[in-house]
C-alpha positions in Angstrom: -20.2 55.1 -8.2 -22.6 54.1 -5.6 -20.3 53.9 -2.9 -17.4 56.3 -4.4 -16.4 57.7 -1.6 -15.9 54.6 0.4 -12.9 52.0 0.7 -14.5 48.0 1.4 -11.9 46.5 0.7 -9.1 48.6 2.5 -8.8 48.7 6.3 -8.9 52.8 7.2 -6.8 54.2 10.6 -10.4 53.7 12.8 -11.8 50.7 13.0 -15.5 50.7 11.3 -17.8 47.6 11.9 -19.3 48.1 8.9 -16.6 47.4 6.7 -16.6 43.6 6.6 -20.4 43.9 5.9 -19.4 45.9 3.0 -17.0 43.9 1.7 -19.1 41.0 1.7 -21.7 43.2 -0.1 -19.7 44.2 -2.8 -18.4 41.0 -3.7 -21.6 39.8 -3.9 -22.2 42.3 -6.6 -19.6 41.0 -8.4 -20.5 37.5 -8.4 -24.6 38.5 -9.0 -23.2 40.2 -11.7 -20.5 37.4 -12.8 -23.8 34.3 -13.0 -26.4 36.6 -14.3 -24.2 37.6 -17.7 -23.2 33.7 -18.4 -26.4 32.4 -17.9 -28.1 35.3 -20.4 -25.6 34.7 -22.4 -26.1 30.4 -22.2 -29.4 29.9 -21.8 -30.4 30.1 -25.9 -27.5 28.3 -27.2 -28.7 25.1 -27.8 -32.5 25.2 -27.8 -32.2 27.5 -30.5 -31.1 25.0 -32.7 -32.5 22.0 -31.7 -34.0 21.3 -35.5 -31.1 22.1 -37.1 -29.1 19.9 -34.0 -31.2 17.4 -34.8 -31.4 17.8 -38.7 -27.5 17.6 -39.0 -27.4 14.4 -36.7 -28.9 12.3 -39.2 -26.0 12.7 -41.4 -23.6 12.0 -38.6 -22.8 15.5 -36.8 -20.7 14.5 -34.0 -21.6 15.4 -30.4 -18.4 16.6 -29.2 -17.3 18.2 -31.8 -21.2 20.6 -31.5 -20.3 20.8 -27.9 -16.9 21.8 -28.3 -17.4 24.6 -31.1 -20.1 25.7 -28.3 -17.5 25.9 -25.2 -15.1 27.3 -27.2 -17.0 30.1 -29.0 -18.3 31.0 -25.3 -14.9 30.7 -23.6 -13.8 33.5 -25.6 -16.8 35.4 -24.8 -16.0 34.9 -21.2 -12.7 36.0 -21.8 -14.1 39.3 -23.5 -16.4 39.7 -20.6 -13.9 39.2 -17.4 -11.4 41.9 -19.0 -14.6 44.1 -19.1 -15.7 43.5 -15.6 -12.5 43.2 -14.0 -11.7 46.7 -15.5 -14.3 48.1 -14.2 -13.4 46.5 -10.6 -10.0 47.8 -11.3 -11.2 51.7 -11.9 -13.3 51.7 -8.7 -11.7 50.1 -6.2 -8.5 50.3 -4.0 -6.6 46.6 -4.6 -6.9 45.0 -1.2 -3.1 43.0 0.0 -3.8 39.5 -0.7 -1.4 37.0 1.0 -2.0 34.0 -1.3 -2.0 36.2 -5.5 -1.6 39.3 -6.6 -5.4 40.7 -6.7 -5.4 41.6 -10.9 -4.4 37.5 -10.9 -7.0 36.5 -8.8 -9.7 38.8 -9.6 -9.2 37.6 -13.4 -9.0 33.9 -12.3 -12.3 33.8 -9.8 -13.8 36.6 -12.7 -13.4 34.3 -15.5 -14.1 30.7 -13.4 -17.6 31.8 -12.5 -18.4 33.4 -15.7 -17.2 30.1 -17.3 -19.5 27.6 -14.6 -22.1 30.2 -15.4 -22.4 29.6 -19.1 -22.0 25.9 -18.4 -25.0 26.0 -16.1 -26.6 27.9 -19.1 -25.6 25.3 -21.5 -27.5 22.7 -19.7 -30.6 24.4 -19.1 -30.2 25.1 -22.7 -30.2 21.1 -23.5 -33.3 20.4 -21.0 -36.0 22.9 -22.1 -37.6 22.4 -25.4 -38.1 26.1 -26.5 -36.9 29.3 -25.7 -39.6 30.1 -24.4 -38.8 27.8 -21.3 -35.0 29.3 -21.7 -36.0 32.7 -21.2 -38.3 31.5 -17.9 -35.7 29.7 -16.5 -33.3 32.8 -15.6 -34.4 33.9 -12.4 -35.0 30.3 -11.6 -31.9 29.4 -11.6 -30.7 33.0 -10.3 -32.8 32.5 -7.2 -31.0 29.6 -5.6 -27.8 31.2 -6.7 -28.4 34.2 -4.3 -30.3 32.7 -1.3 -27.8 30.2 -0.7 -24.8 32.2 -1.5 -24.1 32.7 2.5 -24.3 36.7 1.8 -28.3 37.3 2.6 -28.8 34.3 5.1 -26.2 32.8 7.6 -26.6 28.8 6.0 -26.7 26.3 8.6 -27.9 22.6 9.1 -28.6 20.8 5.7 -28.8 24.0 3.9 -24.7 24.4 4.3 -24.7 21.2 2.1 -27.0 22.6 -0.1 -24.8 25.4 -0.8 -22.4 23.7 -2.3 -24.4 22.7 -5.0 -24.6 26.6 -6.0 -21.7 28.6 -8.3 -22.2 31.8 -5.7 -20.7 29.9 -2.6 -17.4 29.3 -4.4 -17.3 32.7 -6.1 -18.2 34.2 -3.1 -15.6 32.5 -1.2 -12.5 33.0 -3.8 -13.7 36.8 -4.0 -13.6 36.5 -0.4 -10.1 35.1 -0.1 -8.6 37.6 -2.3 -10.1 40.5 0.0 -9.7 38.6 3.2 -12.7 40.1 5.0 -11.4 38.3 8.2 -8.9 41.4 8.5 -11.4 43.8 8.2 -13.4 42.3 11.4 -12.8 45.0 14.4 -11.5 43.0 17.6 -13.7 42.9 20.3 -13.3 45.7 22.5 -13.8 45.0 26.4 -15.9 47.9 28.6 -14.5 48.9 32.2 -17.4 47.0 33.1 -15.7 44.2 31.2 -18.9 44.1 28.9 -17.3 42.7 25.7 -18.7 44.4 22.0 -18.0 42.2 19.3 -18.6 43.4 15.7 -21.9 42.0 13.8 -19.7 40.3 11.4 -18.3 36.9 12.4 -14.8 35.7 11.2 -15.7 32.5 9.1 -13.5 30.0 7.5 -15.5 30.7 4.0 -13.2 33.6 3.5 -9.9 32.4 4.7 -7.1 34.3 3.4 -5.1 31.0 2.1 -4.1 29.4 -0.6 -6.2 26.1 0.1 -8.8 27.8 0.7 -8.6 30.0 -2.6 -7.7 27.0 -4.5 -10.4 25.0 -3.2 -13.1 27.6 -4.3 -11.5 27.5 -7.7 -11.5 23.7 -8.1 -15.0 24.0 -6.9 -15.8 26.6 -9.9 -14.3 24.1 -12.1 -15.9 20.8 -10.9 -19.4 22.6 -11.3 -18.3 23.4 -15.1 -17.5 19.9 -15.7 -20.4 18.0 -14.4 -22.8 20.8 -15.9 -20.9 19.7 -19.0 -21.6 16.2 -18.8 -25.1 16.5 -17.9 -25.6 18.5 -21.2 -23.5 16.2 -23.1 -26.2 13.5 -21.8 -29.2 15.6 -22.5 -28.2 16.1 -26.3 -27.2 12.0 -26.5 -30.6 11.0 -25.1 -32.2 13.5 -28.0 -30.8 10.6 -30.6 -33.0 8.6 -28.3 -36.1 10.4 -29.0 
């Protein structure tokens, strides 16, 4: 509603050098919106429990089957959650023409993936602390991070590229980016008779790459960060036996 009256994600008949800067905004929003709901929904999972975790291990609960009744129970949550958000990205904006998947597919798809790394981030903060207390702290903690080193508030360079990839708002940045291809929306650069040259603020970056490897990287980056958040908390609940 905030911006009702305005198309980011359509190129209009004038050129507007605010557009890509838009764009870039609003799916921003979305993936702010995306990491904040999995990890409020993650974070109290397992702490919660930890003395009835630990109670039912003594007469041989098994550790994957916990974890999986967990990532189940919480995939369908994020299912629940995508159709809801997606819906609402449906109602209020204009579908942009992606060259690589229809944009209902791939809004789903990058919805859904960074929900699902999000609640697996969750998970393992959920196995570290040792009370909720420390759960609840943890949110903007791990929100933080998440939005400085997105490449949306601060142009990342030097070691701090690197340490971007480390973070679930790169990729879901990036596949959100894809989709819209905000390298179409970048005015050319328009040359004065003085042959002065004024280039839009926006840059045209390879992060938002209208391909399909570049879409599918970004999801298989989503997915890798689900998978070693997994096995990190899968480690953190064996080394509990430990204690």
């Amino acid at each position: 509603m905030a911006i009702r009256e305005k198309e980011p994600f359509i190129l209009g008949n004038e050129e507007n050098l605010a557009l890509p800067s838009l764009a870039q905004t609003v799916i921003f929003v979305f993936t702010s919106a995306g990491i904040w709901v999995g990890l409020a929904t993650s974070l109290q999972e397992i702490v919660k429990e930890n003395d009835i975790y630990l109670r039912e291990r003594l007469v041989n609960l098994n550790l994957f089957a916990y974890l999986k009744s967990k990532i189940s129970v919480l995939s369908i949550l994020a299912f629940l959650q995508t159709i809801l958000m997606v819906g609402v990205i449906l109602v209020a904006f204009s579908p942009p023409e992606s060259e690589t998947i229809s944009w209902l597919a791939g809004v789903t798809i990058t919805t859904f993936l960074t929900l699902f790394a999000s609640l697996c981030l969750g998970l393992m903060t959920s196995a570290t602390v040792k009370n909720s207390t420390q759960a609840n702290s943890a949110l903007p903690l791990l929100l933080l991070p998440q939005i400085i080193f997105s490449g949306v508030l601060f142009k990342i360079e030097g070691f701090g590229k690197y340490l971007s990839w480390s973070m679930i708002s790169r990729w879901s940045v990036g596949a959100y980016g894809s989709l819209v291809n905000i390298n179409s929306l970048v005015p050319k650069v328009k040359v004065l008779p003085d042959s002065t040259k004024i280039e839009a603020p926006f840059k045209i970056t390879e992060v938002y790459n209208p391909d399909w490897s570049n879409l599918s990287l970004n999801w298989q980056m989503l997915l890798l960060h689900s998978l070693i958040y997994l096995a990190i908390t899968w480690m953190m609940q064996k080394r509990k036996d430990i204690i």
